[in-house]
Each structure stands twice: as structure tokens, then as C-alpha cells.
MISE-352467 format. One record per residue: residue number from 1; x, y, z of N, C-alpha, C, CB in turn. Coordinates in steps of 0.2 Angstrom, whole numbers. Glycine has a CB too. Example, Ala and Ser with C-alpha at 12.3 -4.5 7.8 and 13.67 -1.06 7.14 Angstrom:
2
  fivex  n_east  n_north   n_up  ca_east  ca_north  ca_up  c_east  c_north   c_up  cb_east  cb_north  cb_up
      1      66      -28     39       62       -22     39      66      -16     39       57       -22     45
      2      64      -11     35       68        -5     36      64        0     39       70        -3     29
***
This chain:
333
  fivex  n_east  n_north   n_up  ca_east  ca_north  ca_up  c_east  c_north   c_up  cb_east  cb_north  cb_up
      1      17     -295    648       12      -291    644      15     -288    638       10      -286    649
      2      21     -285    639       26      -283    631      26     -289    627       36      -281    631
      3      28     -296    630       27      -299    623      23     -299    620       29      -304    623
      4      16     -299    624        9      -302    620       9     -296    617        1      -304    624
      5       7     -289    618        6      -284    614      11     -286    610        6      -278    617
      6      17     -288    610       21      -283    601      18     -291    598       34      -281    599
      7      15     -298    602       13      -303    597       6     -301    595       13      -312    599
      8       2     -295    597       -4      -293    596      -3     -287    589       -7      -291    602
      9       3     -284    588        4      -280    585       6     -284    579        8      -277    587
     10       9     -289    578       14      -293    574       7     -298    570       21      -298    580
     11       2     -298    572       -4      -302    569      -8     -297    566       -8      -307    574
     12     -10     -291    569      -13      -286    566      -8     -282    559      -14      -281    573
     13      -1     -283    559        2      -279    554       1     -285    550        9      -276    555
     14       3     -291    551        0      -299    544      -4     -298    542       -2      -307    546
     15     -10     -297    545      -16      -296    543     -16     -290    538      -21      -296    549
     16     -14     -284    539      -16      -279    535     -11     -282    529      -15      -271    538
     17      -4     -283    529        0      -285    523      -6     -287    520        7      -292    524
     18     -10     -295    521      -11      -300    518     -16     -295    515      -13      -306    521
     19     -21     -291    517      -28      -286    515     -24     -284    510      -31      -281    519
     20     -17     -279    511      -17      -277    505     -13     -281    501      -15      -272    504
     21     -11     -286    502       -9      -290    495     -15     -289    489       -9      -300    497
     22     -21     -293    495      -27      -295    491     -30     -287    487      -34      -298    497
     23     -30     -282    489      -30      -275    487     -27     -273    480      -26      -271    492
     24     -19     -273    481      -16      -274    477     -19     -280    470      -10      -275    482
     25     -19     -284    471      -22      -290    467     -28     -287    464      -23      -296    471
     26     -33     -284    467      -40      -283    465     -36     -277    461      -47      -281    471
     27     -35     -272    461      -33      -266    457     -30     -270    450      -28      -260    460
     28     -25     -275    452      -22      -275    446     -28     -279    439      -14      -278    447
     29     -33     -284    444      -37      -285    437     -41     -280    434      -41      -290    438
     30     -42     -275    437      -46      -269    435     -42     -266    428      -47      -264    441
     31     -35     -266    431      -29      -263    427     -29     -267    420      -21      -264    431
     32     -28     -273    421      -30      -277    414     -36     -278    412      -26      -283    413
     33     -42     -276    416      -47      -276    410     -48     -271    408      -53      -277    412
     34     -42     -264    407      -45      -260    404     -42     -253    408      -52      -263    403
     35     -41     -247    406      -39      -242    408     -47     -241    411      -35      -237    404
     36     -48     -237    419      -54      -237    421     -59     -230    421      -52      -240    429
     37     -64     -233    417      -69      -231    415     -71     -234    408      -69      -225    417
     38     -67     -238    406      -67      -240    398     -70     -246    399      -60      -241    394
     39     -76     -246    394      -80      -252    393     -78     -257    389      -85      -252    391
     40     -75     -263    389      -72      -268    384     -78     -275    384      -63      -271    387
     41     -77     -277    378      -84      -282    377     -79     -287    380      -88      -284    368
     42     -81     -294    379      -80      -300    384     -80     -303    378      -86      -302    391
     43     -74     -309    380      -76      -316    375     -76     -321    381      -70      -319    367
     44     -78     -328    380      -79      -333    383     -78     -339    381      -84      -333    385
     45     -73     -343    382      -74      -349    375     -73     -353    381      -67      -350    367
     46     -76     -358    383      -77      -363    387     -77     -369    384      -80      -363    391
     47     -76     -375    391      -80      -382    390     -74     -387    396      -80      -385    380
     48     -81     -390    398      -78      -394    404     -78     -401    402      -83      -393    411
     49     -81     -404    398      -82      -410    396     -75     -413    390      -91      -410    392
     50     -72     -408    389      -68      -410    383     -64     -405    380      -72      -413    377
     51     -61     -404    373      -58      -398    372     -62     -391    371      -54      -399    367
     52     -61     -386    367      -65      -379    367     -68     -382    360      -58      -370    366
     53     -74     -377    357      -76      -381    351     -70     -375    347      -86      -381    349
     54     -68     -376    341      -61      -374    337     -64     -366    335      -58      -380    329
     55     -71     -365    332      -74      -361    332     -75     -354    337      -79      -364    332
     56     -77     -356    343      -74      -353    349     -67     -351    352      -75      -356    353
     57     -63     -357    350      -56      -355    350     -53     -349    344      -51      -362    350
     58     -56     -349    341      -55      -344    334     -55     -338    337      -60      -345    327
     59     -63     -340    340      -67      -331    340     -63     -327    346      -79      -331    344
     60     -62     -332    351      -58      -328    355     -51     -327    354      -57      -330    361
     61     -48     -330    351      -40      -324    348     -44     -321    344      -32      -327    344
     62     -49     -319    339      -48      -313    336     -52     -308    342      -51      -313    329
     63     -55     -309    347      -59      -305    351     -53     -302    354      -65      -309    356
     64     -46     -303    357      -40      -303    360     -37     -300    356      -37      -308    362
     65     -36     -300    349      -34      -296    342     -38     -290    345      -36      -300    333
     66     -45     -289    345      -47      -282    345     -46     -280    351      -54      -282    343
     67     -41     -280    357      -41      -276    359     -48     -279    367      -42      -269    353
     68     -49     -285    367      -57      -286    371     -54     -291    376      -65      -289    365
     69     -57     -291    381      -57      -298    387     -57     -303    384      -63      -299    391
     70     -51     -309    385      -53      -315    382     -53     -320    388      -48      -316    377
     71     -56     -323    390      -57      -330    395     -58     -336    393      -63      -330    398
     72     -53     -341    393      -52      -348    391     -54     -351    398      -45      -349    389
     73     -58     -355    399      -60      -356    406     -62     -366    404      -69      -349    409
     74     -59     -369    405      -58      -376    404     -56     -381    410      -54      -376    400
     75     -56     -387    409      -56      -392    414     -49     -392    413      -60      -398    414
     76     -44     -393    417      -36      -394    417     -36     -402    416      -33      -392    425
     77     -40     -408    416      -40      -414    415     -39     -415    407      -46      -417    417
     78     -42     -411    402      -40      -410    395     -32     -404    394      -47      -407    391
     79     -32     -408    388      -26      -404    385     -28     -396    385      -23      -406    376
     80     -25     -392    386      -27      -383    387     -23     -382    381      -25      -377    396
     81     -28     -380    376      -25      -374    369     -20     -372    371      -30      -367    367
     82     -16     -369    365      -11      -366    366     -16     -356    368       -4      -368    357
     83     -12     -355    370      -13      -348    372     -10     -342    369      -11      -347    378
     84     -10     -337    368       -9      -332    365      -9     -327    369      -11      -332    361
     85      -4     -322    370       -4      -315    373     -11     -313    375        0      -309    367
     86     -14     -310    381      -19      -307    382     -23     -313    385      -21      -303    376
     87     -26     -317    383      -29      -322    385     -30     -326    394      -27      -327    379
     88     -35     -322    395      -34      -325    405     -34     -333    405      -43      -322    412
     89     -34     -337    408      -34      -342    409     -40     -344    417      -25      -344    409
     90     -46     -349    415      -48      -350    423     -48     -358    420      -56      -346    428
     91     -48     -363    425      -46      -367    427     -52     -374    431      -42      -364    431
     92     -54     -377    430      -60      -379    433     -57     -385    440      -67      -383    426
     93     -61     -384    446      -62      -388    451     -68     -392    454      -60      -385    455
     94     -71     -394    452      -78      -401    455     -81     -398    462      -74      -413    458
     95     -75     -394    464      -80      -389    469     -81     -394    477      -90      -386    465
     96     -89     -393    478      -91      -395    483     -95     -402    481      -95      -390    485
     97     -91     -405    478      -92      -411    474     -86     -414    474      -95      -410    468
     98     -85     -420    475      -80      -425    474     -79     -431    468      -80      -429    480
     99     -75     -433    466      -76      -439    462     -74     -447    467      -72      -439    455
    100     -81     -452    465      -81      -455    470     -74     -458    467      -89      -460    472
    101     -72     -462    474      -65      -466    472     -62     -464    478      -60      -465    465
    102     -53     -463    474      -48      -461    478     -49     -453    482      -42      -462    473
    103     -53     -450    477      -54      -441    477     -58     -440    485      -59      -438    470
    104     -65     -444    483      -70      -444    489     -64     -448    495      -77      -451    486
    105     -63     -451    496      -59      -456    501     -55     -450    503      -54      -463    499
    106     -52     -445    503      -48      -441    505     -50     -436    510      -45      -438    499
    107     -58     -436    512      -61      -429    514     -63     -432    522      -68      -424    509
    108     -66     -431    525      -68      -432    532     -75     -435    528      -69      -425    538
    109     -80     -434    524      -88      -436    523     -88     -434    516      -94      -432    529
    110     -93     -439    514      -95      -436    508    -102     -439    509      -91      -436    501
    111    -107     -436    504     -112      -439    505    -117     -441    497     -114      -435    510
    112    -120     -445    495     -124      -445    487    -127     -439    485     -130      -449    486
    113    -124     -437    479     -127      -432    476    -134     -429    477     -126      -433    471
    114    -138     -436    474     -145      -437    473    -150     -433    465     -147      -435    480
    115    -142     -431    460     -145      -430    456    -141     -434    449     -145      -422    456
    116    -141     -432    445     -140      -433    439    -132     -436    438     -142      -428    435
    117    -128     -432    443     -120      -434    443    -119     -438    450     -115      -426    442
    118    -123     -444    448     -122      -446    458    -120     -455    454     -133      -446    466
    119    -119     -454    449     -114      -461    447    -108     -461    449     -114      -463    440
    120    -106     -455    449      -97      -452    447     -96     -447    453      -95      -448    438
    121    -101     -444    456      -98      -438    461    -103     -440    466      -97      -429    459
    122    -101     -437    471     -103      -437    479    -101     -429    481      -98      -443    484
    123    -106     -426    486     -106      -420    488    -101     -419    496     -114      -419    488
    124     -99     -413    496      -95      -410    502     -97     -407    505      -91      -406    501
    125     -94     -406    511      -99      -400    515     -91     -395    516     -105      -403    524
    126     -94     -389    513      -88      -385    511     -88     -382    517      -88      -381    504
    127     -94     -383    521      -93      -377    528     -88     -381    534     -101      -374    531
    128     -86     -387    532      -81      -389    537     -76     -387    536      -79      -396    538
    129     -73     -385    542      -64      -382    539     -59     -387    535      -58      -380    547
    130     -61     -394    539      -56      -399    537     -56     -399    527      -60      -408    540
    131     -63     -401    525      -64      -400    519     -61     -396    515      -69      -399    518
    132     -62     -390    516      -61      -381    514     -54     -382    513      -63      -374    521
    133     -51     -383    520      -43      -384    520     -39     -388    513      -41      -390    527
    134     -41     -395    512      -41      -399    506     -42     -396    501      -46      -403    506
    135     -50     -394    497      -51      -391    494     -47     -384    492      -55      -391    495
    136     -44     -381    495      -41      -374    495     -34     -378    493      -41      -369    503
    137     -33     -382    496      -24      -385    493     -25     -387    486      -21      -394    498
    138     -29     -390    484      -31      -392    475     -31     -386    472      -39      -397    473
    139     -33     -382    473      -35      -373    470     -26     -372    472      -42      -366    476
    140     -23     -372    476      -16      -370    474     -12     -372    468      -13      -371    480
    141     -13     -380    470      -10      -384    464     -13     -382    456      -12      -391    465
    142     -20     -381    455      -22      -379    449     -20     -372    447      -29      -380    450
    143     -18     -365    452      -16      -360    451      -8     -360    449      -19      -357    457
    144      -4     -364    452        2      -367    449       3     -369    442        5      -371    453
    145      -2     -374    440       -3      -378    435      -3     -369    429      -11      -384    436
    146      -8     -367    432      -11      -362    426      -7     -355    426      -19      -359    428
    147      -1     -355    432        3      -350    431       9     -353    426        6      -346    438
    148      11     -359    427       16      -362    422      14     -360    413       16      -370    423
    149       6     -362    414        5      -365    406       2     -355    403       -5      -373    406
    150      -1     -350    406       -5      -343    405       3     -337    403      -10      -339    415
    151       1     -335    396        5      -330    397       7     -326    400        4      -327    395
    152      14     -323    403       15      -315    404      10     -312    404       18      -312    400
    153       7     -308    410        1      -303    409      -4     -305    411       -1      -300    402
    154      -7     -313    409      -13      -314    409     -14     -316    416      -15      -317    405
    155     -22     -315    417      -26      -320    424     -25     -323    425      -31      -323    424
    156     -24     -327    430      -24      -334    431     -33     -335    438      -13      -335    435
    157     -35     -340    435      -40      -339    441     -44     -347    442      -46      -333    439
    158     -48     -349    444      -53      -353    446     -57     -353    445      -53      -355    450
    159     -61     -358    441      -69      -360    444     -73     -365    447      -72      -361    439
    160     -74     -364    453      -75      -368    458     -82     -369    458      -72      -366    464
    161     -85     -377    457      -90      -379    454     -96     -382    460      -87      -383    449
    162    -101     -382    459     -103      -385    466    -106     -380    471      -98      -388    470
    163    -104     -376    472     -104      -369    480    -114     -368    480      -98      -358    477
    164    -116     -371    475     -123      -369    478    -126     -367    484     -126      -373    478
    165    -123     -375    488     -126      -374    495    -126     -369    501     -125      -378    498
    166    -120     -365    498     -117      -359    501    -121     -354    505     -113      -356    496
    167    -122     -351    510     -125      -346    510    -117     -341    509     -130      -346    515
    168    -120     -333    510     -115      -327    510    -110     -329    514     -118      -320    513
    169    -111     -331    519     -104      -332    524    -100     -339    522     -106      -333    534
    170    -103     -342    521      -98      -351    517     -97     -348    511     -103      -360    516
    171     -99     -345    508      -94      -341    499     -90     -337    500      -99      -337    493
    172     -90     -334    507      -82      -329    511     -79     -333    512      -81      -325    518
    173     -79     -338    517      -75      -343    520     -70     -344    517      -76      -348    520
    174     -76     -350    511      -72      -351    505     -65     -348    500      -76      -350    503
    175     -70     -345    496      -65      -339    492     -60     -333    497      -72      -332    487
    176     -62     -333    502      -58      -329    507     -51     -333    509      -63      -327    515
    177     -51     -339    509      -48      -345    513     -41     -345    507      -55      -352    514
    178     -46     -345    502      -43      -347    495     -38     -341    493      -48      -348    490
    179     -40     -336    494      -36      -331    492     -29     -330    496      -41      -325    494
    180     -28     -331    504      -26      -330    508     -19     -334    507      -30      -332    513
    181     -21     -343    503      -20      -345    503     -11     -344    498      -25      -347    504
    182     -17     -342    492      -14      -340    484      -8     -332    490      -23      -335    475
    183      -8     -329    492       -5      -325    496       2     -327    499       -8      -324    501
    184      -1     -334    503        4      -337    505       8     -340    499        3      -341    511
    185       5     -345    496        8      -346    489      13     -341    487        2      -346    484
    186      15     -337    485       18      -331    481      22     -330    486       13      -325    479
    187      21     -330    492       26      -329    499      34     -332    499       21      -331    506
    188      28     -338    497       34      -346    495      37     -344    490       32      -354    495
    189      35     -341    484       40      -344    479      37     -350    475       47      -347    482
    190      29     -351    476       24      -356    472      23     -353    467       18      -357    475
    191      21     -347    468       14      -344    462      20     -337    459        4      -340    467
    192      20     -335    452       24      -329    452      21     -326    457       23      -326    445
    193      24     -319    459       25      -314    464      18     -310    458       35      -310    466
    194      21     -309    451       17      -303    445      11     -305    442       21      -302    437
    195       8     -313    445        2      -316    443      -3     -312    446        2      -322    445
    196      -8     -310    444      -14      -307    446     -19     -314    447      -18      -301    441
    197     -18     -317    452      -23      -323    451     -33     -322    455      -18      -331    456
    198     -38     -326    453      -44      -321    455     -48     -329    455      -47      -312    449
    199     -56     -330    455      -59      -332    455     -67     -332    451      -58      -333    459
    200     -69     -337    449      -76      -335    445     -82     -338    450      -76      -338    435
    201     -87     -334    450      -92      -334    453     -96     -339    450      -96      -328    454
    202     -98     -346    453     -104      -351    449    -111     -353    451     -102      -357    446
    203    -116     -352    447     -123      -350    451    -123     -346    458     -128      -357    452
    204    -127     -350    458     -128      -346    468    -128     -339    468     -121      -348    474
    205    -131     -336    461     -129      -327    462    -133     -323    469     -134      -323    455
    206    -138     -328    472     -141      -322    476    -137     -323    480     -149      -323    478
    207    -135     -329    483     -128      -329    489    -124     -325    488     -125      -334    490
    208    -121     -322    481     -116      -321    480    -117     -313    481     -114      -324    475
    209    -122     -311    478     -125      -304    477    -126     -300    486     -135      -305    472
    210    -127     -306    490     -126      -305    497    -120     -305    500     -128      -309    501
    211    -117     -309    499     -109      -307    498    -105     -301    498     -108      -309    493
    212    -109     -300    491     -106      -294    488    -108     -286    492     -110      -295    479
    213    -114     -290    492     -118      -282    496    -114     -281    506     -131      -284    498
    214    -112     -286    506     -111      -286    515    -103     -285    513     -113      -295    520
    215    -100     -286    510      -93      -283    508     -88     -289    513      -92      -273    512
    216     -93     -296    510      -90      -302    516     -81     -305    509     -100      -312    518
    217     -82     -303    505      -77      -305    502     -71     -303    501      -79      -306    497
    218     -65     -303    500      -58      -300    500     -58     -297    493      -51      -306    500
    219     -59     -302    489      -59      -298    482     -65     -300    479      -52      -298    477
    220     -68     -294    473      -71      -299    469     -71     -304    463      -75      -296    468
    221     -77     -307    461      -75      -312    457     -74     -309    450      -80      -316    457
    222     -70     -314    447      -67      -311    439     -74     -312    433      -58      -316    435
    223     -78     -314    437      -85      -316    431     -89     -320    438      -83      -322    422
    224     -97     -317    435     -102      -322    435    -105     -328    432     -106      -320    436
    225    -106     -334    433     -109      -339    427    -116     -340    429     -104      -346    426
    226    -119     -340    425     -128      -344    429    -129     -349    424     -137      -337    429
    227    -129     -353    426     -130      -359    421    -138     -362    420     -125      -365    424
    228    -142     -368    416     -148      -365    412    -153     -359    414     -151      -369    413
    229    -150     -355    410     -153      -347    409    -158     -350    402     -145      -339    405
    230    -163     -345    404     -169      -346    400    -174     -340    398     -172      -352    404
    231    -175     -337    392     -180      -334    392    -190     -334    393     -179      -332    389
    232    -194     -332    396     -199      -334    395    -203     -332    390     -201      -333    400
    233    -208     -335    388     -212      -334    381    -213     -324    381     -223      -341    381
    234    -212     -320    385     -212      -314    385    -208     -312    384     -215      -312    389
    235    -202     -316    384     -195      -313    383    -193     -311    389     -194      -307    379
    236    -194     -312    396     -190      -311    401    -186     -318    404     -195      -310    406
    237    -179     -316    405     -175      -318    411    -176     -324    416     -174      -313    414
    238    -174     -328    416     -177      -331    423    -175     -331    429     -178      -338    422
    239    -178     -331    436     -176      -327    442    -169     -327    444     -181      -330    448
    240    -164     -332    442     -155      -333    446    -153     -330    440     -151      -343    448
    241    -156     -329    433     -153      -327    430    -152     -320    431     -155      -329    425
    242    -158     -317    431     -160      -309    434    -156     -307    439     -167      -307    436
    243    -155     -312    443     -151      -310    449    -143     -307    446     -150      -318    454
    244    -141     -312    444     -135      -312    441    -133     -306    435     -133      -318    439
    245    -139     -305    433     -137      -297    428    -139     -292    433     -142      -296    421
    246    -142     -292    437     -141      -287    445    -135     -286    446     -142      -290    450
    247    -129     -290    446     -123      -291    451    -118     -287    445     -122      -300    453
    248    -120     -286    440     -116      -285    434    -119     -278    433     -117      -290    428
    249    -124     -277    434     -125      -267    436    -124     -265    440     -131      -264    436
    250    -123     -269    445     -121      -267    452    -113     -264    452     -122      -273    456
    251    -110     -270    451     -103      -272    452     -99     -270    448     -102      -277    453
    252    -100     -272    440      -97      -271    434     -92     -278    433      -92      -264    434
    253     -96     -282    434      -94      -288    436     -95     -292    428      -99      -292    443
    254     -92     -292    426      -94      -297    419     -99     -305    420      -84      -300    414
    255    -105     -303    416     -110      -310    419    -111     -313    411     -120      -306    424
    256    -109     -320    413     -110      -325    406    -115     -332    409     -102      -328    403
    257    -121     -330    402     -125      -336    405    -124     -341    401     -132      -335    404
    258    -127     -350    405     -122      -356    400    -132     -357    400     -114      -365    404
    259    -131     -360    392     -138      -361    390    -138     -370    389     -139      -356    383
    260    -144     -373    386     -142      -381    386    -151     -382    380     -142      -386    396
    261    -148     -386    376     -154      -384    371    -160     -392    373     -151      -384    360
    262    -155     -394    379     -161      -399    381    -167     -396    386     -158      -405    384
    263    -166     -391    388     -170      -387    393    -174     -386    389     -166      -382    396
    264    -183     -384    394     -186      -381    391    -189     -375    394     -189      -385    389
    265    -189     -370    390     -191      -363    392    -197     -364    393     -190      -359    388
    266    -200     -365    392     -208      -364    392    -213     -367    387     -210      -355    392
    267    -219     -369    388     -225      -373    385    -230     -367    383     -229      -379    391
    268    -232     -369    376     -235      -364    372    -241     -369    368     -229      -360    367
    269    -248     -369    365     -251      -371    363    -252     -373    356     -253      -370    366
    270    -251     -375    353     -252      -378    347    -258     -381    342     -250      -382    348
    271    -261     -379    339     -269      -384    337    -271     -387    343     -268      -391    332
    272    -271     -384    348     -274      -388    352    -271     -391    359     -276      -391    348
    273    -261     -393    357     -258      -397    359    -256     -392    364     -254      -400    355
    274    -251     -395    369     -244      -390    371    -237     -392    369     -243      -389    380
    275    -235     -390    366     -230      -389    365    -222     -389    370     -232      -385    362
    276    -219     -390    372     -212      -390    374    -206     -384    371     -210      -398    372
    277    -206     -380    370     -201      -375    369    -196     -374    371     -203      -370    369
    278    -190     -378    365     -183      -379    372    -177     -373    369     -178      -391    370
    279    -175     -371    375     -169      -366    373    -166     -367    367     -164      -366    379
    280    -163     -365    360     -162      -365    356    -157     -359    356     -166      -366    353
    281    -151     -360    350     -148      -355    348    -151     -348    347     -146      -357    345
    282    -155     -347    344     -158      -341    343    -160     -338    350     -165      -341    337
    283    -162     -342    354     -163      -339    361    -160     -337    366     -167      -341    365
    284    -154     -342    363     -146      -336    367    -144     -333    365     -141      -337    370
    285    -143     -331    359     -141      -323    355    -145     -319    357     -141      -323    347
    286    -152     -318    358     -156      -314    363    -154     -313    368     -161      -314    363
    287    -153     -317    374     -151      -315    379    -144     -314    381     -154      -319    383
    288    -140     -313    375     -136      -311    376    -135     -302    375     -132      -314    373
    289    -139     -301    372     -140      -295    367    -144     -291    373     -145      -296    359
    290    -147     -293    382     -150      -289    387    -145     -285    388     -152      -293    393
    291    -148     -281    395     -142      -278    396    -141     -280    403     -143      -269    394
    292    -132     -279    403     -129      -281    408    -125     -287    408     -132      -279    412
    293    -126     -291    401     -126      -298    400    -118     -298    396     -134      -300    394
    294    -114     -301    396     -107      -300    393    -105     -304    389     -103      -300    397
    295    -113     -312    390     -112      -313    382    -113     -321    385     -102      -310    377
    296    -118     -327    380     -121      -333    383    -118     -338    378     -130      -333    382
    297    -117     -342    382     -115      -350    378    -121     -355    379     -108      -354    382
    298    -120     -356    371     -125      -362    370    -121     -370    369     -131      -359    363
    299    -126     -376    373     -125      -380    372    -129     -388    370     -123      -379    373
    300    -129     -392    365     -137      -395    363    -136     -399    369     -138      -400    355
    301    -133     -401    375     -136      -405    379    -131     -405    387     -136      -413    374
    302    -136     -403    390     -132      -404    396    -128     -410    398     -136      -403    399
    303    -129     -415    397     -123      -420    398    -117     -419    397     -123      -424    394
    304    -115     -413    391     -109      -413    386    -109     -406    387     -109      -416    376
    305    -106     -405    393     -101      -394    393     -97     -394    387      -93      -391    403
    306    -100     -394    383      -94      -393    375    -100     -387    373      -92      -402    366
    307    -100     -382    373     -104      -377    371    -100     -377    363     -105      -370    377
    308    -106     -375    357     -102      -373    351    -108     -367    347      -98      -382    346
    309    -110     -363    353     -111      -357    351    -109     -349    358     -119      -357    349
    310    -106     -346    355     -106      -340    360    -107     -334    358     -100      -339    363
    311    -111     -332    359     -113      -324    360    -112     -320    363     -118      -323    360
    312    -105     -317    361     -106      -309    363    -110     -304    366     -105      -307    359
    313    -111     -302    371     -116      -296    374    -111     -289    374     -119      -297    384
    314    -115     -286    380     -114      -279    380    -105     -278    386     -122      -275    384
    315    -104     -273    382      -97      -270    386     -97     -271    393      -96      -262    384
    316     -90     -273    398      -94      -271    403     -86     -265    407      -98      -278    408
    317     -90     -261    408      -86      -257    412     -84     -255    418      -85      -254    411
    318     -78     -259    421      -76      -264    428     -77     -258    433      -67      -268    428
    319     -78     -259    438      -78      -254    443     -72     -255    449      -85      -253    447
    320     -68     -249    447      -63      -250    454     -68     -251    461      -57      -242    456
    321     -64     -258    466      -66      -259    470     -74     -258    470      -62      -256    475
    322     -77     -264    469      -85      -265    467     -87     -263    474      -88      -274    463
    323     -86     -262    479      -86      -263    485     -81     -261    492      -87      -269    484
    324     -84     -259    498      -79      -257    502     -71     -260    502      -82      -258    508
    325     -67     -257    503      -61      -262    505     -61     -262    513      -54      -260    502
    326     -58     -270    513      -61      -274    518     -54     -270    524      -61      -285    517
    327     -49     -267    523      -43      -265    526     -46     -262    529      -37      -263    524
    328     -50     -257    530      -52      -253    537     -54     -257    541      -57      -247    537
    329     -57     -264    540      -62      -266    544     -54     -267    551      -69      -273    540
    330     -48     -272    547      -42      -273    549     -39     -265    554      -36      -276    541
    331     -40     -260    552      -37      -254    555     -44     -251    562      -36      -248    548
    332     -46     -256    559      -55      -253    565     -52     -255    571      -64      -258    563
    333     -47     -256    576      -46      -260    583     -47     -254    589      -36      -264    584
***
């Protein structure tokens, strides 16, 4: 009976280490976004399909010159810019998606997309442990990748692509799983010990906003992304978009919308005709300019993630711990 109690003791003190690792880690991105209560604007210079457009790479070292959030958030398959002091670094992963081939062949199941990327990817079911397990091992490797290549000081994080299907509890799993993992990482002598590494939230805000409200996550995400964001001929938001600027008044979560100029916002009438009204640049400089919005990337065609407009929004000013910390729930026995 002594042994099992001090082995009951000995899993209940792991556990709390590892809570406050994750603790410890959530304060310090707060710390570098900013002494707390200070509101700093956001830059965003992305692209998954290829390199950053040079324009965006510009805007964010000077946005980093002023003193502001900068986020290089790119596919690790391309060459990654040189960096510069200050600049976070996230990382992109195909998520709950595979590429068919050698990648797909590696997981227990995958299954047809059934959309537009089902020539080249096949879908996961991220709520299998086996899967997750896998997946979580590639996010270590990409977090190593990005602690070698990220300044001193800066982020290191992930954007894990795909998670749609997720509800609240499969986006804990997940990102919980992952965290745990990055923990042990650092334990070994993988990841620096001084790396603040985090993750970025993509679509799925309302799952996430549930998430968020149930206090199912370790830490929170270093950004929201909602991808085709659209305004309506009245100038309103569209419904996952609104969500996600919710979660950014809520939380202090920095929310960046990706726009696509092949999309269409809404059908308006003409002599007679209707008309097609497709998201355009001018209509994501306005929805960057809402509030709670931290700033939209525009791009002429969804095919090609090379956005080569970004718009700046409003400041956002981060909230220590957006949310309960999860270590009482560990001290609750």
C-alpha cells in the first residue's frame, strides 16, 4: 500500500511540474507580447504555397523596428526568410490531413478528402490516439526545426492545419497532447529549455471559443486565423468570422482574417442583372479596421496561400492567463 501511495504521489507531483511548465510558458508569451496591459498592433506576413510576398517581408521588419508583434508564419517545405531579432516564427503542419503517398501510409486510416485538395491529401481522424501520437511527433520535429532557425527571444510555435472536425474536447486532446509533449521535449535536451514555444488556432473558432470557455486547454493559442472572411453588402462580418473576433475580446487573443479575391461576398443587382461581388482588396482593409481584428490578408486566389496584401488592425492587449489555470484542477484530489 506505501508503494502505491508514494507511486500515487510521484504521478500527481509530474503532473503538476508539467502544468506549471505549461504556466510558466503561457506567462512568458504574454511577457513578450508586451509588458501587461500594453496594447501592441500585430503584423502578419504569411504564405503556405511558396515564399512571403517581399512586400510583407519588408512590412514586418519595419512593424518589429516599431516596437509591434511580428509573425512569420510559413510552410517549413520552403526556404524560411532570414529573420531578425523580435520576429516569432510559426511553422505550418497539413494537420488532420495527410499527403497521399509515403505520409498517408504511415497512420492507421486515412480517408478522401472529398474537396478541392483530394488529388494530393487525404483526411485523419485526429481523435485516434494512434494518429495524434504521429502527428504530435512531426510538431516536435517542426518545433526543433524552428528553434534552430528563430532568434534568441523569439516564439517558436505551430500551425496545425485541418482541425475543423474537432469538437472542444478533440482540440484539447490535441494541442494538450502537444504541449505535453514540447515539455518533455525540453526535458530531453530537444527543444531549448528558454524557448517559449505555443500554437495558432485555425478556423473552427466556435470549437475553439468552447474550448476556451470550458478552460479544456493548457495554454492559449498565440493567434486566431479564420480563413475566407467576408463582409456582407451591409458591411457585416460573416458568422466564423464574428466568432473569432469574439474570442479576441474575450481573450486578447490576436484574431487575423485570410481573405481570397476569388470568393464571393454577396450578389447585388445591376440594370437588371445580379452581379457576383467578390472579396477584393479594399474589403479587407475594412475588415481589418473592425474592432478586435489584428489585421487581414488578402489573396487573388485560393489555390495560391501567397497573400500579397496585409492590413494592419487594431492593437491587441494580451490578457494574463485568458482563462482559469488548469493547476487547481491537478491540486483538486
Amino acid at each position: 500500500m506505501a508503494s502505491g501511495l508514494l507511486r500515487s504521489w510521484k504521478v500527481r507531483i509530474g503532473g503538476i511540474a508539467a502544468v506549471a511548465a505549461l504556466a510558466i510558458g503561457a506567462l512568458a508569451i504574454f511577457c513578450l507580447m508586451g509588458p501587461f496591459g500594453e496594447a501592441k498592433k500585430q503584423y502578419w506576413a504569411t504564405s503556405l504555397s511558396s515564399t512571403v510576398e517581399g512586400a510583407l517581408l519588408q512590412g514586418l521588419q519595419e512593424a518589429v523596428a516599431r516596437g509591434e508583434v511580428g509573425w512569420l508564419d510559413v510552410d517549413p517545405k520552403f526556404p524560411v526568410p532570414a529573420m531578425t531579432a523580435g520576429v516569432n516564427l510559426i511553422l505550418y503542419h497539413v494537420g488532420g490531413n495527410c499527403y497521399i503517398g509515403s505520409d498517408c501510409d504511415r497512420f492507421p486510416a486515412s480517408q478522401p478528402t472529398g474537396d478541392r485538395w483530394g488529388g494530393s491529401e487525404r483526411t485523419l481522424d485526429l481523435n485516434d490516439p494512434q494518429t495524434r501520437k504521429l502527428v504530435v511527433a512531426d510538431l516536435i520535429e517542426i518545433v526543433q526545426q524552428g528553434d534552430k532557425l528563430a532568434p534568441e527571444g523569439s516564439i517558436v510555435g505551430v500551425h496545425l492545419d485541418n482541425v475543423h472536425k474537432l469538437d472542444a474536447d478533440g482540440l484539447a486532446k490535441m494541442f494538450n497532447d502537444y504541449l505535453q509533449a514540447v515539455a518533455a521535449a525540453k526535458d530531453q535536451g530537444l527543444i531549448s529549455k528558454t524557448r517559449t514555444v505555443g500554437y495558432v488556432a485555425k478556423n473552427n473558432a466556435e470549437a475553439f471559443r468552447k474550448a476556451l470557455a470550458q478552460q479544456l486547454l493548457s495554454a492559449a493559442p498565440l493567434y486566431q486565423i479564420n480563413e475566407n472572411a467576408m463582409l456582407s453588402q451591409d458591411g457585416e462580418l460573416d458568422d466564423d468570422s464574428r466568432v473569432a473576433q469574439d474570442i479576441g475580446r474575450r481573450y486578447g487573443i490576436p484574431v487575423f482574417l485570410k481573405t481570397f479575391g476569388t470568393d464571393v461576398a454577396y450578389t447585388t443587382r445591376q440594370d437588371g442583372d445580379e452581379v457576383d461581388v467578390f472579396v477584393s482588396q479594399d474589403m479587407t482593409k475594412r475588415m481589418a479596421q473592425l474592432p478586435n481584428i489584428a489585421g487581414a490578408a488578402w489573396s487573388p486566389d485560393e489555390r495560391r496561400y501567397q497573400p500579397t496584401l496585409f492590413a494592419q488592425g487594431s492593437a491587441v492587449r494580451p490578457a494574463l492567463f485568458p482563462y482559469g489555470s488548469r493547476l487547481g484542477k491537478w491540486l483538486d484530489w
